[in-house]
Backbone as a ProteinNet text record, in pm:
[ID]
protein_1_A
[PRIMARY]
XXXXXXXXXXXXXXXXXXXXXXXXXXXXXXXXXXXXXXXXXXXXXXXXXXXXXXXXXXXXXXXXXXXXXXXXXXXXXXXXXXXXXXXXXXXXXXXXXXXXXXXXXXXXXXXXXXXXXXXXXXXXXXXXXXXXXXXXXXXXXXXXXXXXXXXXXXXXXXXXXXXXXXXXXXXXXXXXXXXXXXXXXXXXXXXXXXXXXXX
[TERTIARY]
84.5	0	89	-15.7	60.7	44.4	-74.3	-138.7	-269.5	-284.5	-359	-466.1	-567	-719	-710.1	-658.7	-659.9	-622	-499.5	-515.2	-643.5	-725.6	-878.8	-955.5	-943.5	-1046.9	-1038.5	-925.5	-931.9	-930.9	-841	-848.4	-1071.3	-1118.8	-1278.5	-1325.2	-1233.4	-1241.2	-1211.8	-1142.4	-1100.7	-1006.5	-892.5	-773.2	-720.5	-643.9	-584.1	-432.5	-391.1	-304.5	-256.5	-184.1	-112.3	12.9	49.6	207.2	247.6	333.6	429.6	569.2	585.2	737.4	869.7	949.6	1023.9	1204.9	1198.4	1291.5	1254.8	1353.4	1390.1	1320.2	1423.3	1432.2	1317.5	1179.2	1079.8	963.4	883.1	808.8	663	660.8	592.5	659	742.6	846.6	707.7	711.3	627.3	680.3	658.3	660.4	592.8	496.4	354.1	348.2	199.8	151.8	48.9	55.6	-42.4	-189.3	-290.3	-371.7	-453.2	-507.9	-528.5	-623.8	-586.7	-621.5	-711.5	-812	-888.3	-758.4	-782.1	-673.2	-679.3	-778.9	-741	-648.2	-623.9	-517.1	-357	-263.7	-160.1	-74.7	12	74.3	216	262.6	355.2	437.3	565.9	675.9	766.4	794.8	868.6	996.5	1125.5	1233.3	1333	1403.6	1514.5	1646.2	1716.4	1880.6	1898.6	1838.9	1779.6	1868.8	1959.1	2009.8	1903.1	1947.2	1905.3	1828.2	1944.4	1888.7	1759.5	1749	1632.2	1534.6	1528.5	1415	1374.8	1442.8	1400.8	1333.3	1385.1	1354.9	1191.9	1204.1	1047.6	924	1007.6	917.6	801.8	928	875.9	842.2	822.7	780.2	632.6	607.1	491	414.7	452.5	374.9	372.6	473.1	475.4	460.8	379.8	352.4	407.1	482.3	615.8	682.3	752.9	879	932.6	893.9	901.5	1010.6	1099	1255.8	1228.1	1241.1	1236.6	1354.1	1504.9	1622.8	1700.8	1821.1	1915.1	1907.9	1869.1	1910.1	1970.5	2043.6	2100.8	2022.3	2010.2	1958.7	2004.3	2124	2173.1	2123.2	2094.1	1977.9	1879.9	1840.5	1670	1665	1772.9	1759.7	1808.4	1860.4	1909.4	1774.8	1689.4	1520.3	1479.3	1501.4	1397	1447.9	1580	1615.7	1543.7	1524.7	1493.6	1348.9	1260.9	1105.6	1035.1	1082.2	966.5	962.2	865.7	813.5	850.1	926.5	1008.9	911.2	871.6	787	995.9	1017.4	1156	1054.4	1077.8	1047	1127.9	1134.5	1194.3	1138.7	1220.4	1198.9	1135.5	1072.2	1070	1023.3	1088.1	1074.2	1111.9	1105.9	1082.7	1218.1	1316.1	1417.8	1450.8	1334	1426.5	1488.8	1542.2	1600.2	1539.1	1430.2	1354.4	1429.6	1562.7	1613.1	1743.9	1717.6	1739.5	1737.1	1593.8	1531.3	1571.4	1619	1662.7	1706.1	1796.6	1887.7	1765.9	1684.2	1586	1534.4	1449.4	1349	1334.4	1441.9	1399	1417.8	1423.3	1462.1	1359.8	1283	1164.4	1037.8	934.1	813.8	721.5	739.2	687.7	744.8	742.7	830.3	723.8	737.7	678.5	732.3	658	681.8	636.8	746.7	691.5	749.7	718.5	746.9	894.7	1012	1074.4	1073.4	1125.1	1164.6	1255.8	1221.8	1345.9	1367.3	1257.8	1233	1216.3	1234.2	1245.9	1060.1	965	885.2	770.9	651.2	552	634.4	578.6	628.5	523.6	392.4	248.2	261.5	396.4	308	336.4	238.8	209.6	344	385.2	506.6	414.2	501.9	411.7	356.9	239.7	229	266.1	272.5	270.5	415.3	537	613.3	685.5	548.9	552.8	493.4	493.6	499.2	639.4	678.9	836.7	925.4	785.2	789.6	802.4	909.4	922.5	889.6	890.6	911.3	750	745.8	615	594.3	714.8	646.5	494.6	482.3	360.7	403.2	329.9	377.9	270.4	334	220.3	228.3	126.7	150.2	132.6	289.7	267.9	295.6	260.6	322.2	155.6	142.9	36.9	-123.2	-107.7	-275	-369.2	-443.8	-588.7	-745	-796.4	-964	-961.7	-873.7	-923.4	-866.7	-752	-742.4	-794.8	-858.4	-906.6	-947.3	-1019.7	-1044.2	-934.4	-813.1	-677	-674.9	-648.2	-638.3	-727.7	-850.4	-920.5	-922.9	-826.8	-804	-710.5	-591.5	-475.2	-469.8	-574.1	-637.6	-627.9	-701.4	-734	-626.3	-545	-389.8	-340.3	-302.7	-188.2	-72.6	-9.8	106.3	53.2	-81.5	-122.3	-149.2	-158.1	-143.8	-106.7	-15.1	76.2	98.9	-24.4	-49.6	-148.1	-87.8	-185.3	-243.1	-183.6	-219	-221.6	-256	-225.9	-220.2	-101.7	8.3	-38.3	-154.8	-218.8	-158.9	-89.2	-33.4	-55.6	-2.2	23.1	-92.2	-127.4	-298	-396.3	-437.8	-541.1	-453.3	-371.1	-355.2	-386	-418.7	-459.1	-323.1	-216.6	-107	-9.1	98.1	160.6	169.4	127.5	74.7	-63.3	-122.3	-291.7	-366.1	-431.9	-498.8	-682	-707.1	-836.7	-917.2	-996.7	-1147.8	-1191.3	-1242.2	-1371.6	-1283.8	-1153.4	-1085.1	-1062.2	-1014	-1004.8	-1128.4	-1189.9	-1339.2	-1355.8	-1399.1	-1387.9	-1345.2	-1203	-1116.1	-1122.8	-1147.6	-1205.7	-1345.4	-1427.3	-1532.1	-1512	-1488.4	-1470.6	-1390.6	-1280.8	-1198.1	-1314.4	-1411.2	-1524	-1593	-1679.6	-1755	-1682.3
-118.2	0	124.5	237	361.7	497.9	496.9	645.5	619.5	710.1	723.6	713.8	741.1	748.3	594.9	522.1	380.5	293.2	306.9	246.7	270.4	380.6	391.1	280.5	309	208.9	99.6	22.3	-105	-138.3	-95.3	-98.1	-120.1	-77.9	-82.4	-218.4	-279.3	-433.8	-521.6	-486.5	-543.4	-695.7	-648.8	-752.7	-759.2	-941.6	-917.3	-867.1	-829.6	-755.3	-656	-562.8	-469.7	-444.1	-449.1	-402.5	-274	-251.1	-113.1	-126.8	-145.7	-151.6	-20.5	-54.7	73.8	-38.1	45.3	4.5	86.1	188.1	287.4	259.7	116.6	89.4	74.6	5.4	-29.1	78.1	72	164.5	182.3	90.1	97.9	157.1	174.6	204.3	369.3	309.9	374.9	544.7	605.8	775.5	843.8	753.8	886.8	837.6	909.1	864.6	727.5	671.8	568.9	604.1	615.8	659.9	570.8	614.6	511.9	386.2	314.7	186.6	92.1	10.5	-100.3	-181.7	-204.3	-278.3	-392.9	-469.8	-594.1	-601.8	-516.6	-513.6	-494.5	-612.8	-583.8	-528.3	-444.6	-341.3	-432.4	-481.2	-543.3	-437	-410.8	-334.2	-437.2	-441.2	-486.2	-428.4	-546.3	-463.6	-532.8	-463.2	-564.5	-534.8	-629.4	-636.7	-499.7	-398	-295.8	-318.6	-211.7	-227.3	-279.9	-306.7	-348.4	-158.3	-59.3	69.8	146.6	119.7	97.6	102.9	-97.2	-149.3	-65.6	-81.7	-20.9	105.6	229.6	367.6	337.6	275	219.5	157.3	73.8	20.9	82.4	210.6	297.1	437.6	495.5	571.7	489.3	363.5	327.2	247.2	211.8	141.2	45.2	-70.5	-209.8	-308.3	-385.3	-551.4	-636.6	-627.4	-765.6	-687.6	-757	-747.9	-852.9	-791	-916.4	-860.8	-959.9	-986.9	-1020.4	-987.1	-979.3	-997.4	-990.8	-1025.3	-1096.7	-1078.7	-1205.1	-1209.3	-1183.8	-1177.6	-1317.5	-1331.1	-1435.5	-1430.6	-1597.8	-1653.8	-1538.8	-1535.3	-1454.8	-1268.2	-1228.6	-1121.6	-1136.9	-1226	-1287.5	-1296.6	-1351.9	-1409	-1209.5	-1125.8	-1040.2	-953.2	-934	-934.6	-938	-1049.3	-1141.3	-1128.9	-1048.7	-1067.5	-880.2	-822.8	-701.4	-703	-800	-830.9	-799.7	-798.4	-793.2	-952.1	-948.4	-1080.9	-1092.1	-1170.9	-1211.2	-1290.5	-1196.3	-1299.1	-1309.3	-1406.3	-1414.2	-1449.6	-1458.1	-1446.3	-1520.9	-1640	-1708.9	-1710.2	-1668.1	-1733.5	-1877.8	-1863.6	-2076.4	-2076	-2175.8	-2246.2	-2351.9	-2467.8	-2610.1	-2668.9	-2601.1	-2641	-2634.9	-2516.5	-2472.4	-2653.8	-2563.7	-2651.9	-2630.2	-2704.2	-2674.9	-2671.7	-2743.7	-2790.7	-2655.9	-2549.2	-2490.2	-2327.5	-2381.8	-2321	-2371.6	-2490.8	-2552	-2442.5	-2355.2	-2251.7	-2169.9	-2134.9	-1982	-2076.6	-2157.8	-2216.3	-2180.8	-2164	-2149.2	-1915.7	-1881	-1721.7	-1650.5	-1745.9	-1629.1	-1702.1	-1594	-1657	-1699.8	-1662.3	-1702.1	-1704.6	-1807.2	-1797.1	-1713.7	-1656.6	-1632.5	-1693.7	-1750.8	-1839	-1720.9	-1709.3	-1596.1	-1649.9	-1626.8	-1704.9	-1630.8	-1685.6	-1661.9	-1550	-1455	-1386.8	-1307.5	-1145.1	-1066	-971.3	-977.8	-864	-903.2	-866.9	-937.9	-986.3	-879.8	-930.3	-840.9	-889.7	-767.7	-824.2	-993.9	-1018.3	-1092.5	-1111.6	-1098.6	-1221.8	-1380.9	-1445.8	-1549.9	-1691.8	-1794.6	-1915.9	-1971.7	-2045	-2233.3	-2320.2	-2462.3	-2453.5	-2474.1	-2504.4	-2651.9	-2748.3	-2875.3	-2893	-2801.8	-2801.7	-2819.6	-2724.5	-2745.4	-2865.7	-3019.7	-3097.9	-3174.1	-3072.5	-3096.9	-3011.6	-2925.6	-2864.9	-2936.3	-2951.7	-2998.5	-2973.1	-2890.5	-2797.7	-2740.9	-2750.6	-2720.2	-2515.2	-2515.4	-2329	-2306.4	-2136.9	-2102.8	-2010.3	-2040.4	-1963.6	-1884.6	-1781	-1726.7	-1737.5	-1770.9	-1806.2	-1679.4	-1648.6	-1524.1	-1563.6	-1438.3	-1458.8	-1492.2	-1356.9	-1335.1	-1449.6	-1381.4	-1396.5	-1318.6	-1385.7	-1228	-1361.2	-1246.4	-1298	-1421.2	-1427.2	-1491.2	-1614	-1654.1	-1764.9	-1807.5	-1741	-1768.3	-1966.9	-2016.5	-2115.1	-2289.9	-2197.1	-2268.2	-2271.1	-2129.3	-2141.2	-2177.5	-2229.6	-2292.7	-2470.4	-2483.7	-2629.9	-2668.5	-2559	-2584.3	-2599.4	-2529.6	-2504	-2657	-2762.4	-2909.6	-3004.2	-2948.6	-3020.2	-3070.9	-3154.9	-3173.6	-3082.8	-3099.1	-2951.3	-2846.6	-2791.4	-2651.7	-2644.8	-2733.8	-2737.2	-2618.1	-2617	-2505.2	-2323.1	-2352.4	-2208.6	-2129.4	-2017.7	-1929.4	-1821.2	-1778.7	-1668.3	-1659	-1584.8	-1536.2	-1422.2	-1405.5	-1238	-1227.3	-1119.5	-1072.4	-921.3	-890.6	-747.6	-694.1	-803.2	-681.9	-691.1	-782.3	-810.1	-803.2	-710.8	-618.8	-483	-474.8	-313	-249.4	-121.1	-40.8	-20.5	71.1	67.8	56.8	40.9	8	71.5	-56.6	6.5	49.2	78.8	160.2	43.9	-20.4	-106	-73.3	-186.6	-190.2	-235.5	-152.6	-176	-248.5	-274	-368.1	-499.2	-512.5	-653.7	-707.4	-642.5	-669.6	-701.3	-609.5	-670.1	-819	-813.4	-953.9	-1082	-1033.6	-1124	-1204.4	-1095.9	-1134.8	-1168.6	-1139	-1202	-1363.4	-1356.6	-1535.2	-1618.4	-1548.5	-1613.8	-1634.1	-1559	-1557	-1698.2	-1652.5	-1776.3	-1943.2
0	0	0	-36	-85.9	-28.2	-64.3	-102.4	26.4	89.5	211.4	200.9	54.2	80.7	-11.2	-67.4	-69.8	4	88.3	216.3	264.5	297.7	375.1	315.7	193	97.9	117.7	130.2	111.7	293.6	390	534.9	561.9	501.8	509.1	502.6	401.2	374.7	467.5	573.2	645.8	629.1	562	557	668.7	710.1	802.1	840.4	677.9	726.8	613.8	603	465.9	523.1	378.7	359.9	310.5	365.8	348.7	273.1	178.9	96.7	154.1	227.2	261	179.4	27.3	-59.9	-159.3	-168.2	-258	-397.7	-426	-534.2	-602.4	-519.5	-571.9	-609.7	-715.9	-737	-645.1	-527.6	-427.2	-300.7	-286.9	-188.1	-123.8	34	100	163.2	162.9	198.3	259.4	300.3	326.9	455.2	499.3	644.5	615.2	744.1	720.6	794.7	742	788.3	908.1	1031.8	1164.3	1054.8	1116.8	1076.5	1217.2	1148.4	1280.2	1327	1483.1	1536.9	1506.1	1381.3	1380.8	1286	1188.5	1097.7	1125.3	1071.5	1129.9	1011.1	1059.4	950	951.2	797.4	815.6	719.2	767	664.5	617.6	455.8	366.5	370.7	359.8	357.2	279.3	195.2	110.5	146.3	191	279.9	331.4	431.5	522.8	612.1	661.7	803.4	924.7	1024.3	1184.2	1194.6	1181.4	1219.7	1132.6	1015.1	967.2	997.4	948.1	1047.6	1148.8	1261.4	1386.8	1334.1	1273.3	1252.2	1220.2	1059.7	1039.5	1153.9	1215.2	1322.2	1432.3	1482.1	1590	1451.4	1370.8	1294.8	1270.6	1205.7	1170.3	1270.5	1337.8	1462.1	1381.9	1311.6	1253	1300	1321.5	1369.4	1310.4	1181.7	1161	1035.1	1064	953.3	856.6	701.7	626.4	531.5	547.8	445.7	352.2	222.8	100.9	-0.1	87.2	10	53.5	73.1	125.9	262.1	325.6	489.5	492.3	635.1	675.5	824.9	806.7	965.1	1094.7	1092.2	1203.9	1207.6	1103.3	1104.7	1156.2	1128.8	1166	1280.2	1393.4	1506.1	1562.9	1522.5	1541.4	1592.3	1519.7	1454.5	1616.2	1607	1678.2	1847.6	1887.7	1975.3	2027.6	1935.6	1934	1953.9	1981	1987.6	1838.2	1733.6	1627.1	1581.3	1515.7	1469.7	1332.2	1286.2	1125.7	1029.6	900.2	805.3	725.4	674.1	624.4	458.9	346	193.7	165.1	73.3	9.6	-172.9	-297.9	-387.5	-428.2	-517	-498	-685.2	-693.5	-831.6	-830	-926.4	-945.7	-839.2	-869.6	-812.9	-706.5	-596.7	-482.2	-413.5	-332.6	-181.9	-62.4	-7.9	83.1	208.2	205.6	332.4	354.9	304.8	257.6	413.6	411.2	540.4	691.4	677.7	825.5	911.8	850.7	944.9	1015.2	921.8	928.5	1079.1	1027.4	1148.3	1251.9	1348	1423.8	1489.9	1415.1	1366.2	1326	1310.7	1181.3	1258.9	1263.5	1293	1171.7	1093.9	962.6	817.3	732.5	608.5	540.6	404.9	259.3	156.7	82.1	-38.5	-198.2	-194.5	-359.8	-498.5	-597.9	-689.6	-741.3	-796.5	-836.9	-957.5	-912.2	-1045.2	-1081.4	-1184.9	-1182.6	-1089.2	-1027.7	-905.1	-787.6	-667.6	-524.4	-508.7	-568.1	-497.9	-642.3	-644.2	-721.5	-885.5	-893.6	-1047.4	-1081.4	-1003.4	-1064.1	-1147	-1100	-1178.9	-1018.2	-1069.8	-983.5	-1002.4	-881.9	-926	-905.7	-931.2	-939.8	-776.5	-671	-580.7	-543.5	-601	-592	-508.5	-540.8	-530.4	-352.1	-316.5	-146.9	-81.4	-178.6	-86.3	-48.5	-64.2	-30.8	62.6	118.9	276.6	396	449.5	542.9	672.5	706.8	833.3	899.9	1021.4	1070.3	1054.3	1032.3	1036.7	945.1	1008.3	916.5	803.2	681.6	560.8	510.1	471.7	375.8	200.7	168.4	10.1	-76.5	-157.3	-242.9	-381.5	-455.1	-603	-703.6	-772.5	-850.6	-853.4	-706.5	-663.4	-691	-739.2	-752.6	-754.7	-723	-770.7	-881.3	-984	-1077.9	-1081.4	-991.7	-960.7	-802.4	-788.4	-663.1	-637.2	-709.2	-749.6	-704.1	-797.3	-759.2	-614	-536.2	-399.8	-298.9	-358.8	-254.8	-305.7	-435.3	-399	-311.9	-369.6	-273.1	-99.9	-86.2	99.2	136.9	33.4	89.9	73	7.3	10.5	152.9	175.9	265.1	335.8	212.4	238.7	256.5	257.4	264.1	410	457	631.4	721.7	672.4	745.9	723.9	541.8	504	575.6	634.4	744.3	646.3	531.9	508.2	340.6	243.6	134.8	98.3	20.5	37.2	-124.1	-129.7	-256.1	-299.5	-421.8	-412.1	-545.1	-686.5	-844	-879.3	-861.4	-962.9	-895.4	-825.9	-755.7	-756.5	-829.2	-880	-1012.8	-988.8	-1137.2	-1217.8	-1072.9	-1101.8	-961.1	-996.3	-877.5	-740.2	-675.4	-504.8	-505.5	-582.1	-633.1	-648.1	-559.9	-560.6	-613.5	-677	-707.2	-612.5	-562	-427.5	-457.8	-577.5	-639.8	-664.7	-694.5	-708.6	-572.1	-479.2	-353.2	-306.4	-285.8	-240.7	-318.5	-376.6	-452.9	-408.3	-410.3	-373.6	-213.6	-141	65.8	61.9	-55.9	-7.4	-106	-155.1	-197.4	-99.1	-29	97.5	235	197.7	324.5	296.5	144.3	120.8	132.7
[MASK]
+++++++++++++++++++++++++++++++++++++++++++++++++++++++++++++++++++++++++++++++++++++++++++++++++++++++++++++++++++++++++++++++++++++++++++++++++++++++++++++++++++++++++++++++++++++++++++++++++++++++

């Protein structure tokens, strides 16, 4: 999220949580104020290989409820994170090939992985990677499933829900395709999209 009277808009919808991109580089990269938000929503800030001093700055500036890694961090960041009381979503690439065992280190560092699909960009590449792929998840953590979700595969993700391996999926991280343009989310796709997660 971006722009303050669409954060309102979609915050109405009541997600359980939004993101804040604080990375220059990205054309979502956050600047503004966040406008008060319902306390059931948790404000998570995005960060790509971000100092420790950062983070923190962001943290106590936005009143952030977790912190999700988006680039290389190393385990020992995470636990760094974590020794500082925020709660770690850690982001992993994934394509046919990953290495699930890969994560052993993170485990016990991060309170939650993200699974996003591989691409040229850390994150916001709007396509879907194989799901099948995570029955080769090992690990009891909770994940959130990313990488070009929208309304229109909605379908897919409520087969995937009855999977096995989806066990352990708490959440789904919806971002390019419920936008008009980047960070500018569509009301009416979103809406959409939470009320089919309802039904």
């Amino acid at each position: 999220m971006k722009f303050p009277d669409n954060i309102s808009e979609i915050a109405s919808l009541q997600p359980d949580f939004m993101g804040f991109i604080f990375y220059e580089k990205s054309p979502r990269n956050f600047e503004n104020v966040i406008p008060n938000l319902p306390e059931s929503i948790q404000k998570v800030g995005v960060f790509v290989n971000a100092s420790l001093e950062e983070i923190e700055e962001k943290v106590t500036q936005y009143e952030l409820d977790l912190i999700q890694l988006h680039g290389d961090e190393s385990p020992e960041f995470c636990y760094l994170l974590q020794q500082n009381k925020f709660k770690v979503i850690k982001a992993f690439s994934i394509d046919n090939h990953f290495n699930f065992s890969a994560l052993n280190n993170y485990n016990n560092y991060c309170d939650y992985f993200l699974f996003d699909t591989k691409g040229t960009k850390y994150g916001g590449n709007g396509i879907t990677f194989d799901w099948t792929v995570l029955e080769n998840y090992h690990l009891d953590k909770p994940y959130f499933l990313s990488g070009g979700i929208g309304a229109e595969n909605i379908e897919e993700v409520k087969s995937f829900q009855t999977k096995a391996y989806a066990k352990n999926c708490i959440a789904v991280d919806c971002n390019s395709k419920l936008e008009i343009s980047p960070a500018l989310k569509s009301t009416e796709k979103t809406k959409q999209l939470i009320n089919a997660f309802k039904e």
